[in-house]
N, C-alpha and C positions, 0 to 999 in steps of 0.2 A: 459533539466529539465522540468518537468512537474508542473506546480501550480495550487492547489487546493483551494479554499477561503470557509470556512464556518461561522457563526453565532454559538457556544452554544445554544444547549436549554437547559430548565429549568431542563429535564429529566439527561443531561450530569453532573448535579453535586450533590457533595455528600452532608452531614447535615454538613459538615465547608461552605459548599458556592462554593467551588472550583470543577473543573473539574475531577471526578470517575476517578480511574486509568482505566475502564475496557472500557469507552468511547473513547477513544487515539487509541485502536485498530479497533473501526468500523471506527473511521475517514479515519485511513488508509488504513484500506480494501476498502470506498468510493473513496479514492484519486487514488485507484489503477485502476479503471476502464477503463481508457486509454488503461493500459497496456491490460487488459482482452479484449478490444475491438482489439487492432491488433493481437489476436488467434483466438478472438471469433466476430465477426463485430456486429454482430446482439445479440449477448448475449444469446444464446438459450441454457440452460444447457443440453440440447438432445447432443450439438456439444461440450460440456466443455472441455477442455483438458489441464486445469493447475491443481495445486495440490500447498498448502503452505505446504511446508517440516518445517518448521524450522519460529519463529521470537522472534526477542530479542527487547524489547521494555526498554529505558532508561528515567527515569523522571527527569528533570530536573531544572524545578521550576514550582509553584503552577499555573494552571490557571486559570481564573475567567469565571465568566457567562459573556452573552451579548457583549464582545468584539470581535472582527473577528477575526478569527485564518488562517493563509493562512499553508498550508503544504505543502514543496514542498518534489518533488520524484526525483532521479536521479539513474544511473544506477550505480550500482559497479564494476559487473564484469559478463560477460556470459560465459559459461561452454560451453558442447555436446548438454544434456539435460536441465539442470538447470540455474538460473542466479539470482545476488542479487541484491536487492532494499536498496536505503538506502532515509529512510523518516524522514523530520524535520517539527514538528510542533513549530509553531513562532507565538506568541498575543507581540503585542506592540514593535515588530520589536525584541521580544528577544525569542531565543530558549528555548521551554517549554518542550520538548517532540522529542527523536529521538527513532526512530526502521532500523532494521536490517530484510528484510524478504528475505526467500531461497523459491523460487520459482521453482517448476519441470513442462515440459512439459510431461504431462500423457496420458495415453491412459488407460481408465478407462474397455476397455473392454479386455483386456488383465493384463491390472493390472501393469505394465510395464511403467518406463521412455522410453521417444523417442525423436531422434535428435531434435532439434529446427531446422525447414525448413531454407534456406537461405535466404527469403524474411521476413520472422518475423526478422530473425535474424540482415540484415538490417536497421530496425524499430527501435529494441530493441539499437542498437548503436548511435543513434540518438538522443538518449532522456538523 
């Protein structure tokens, strides 16, 4: 499992006070970066080669400003090409926020899914 820890900012929440439903998915795209570094080491979108097919984001209590949020990531399942994330964000030890992301290894110059090598694939069981 992978854990992420952030802070709210002022911008993540809407005119009740609480956490924008549309903020929960940059958190997660930020939490995801791990994973993005054992495809991509250096981050260089010249060498990008994932693609988000697919996510299901579920809310499931209101969260507040200013409190620390930890999100953690763990793996669901790997495929050929593709494998799923499953992401829980937690304020005050209580789950606020889960998603579901389908993730492909792409090859943007062909336009085409492609195996996940064995050495990612490794990685990717780990977590």
């Amino acid at each position: 499992m992978i854990e992420y820890h952030l802070t709210p900012r002022f911008k993540d929440t809407d005119a009740l006070g609480h956490i924008n439903n549309a903020a929960y998915s940059t958190w997660f795209e930020e939490a995801r970066r791990p994973i993005f570094e054992i495809f991509v080491p250096d981050l260089d979108t010249k060498k990008w080669n994932l693609i988000i097919a697919r996510a299901e984001i579920d809310f499931l209590a209101q969260g507040n400003y200013q409190k620390e949020v930890l999100i953690e990531t763990s793996m669901e399942k790997i495929g050929n090409s593709s494998f799923v994330l499953l992401q829980t964000a937690i304020q005050d030890q209580k789950p606020i926020c889960k998603a579901k992301s389908f993730l492909v290894h792409f090859d943007y110059a062909i336009q085409k899914p492609q195996s996940i090598p064995d050495d990612i694939r490794v990685k990717l069981q780990n977590i």
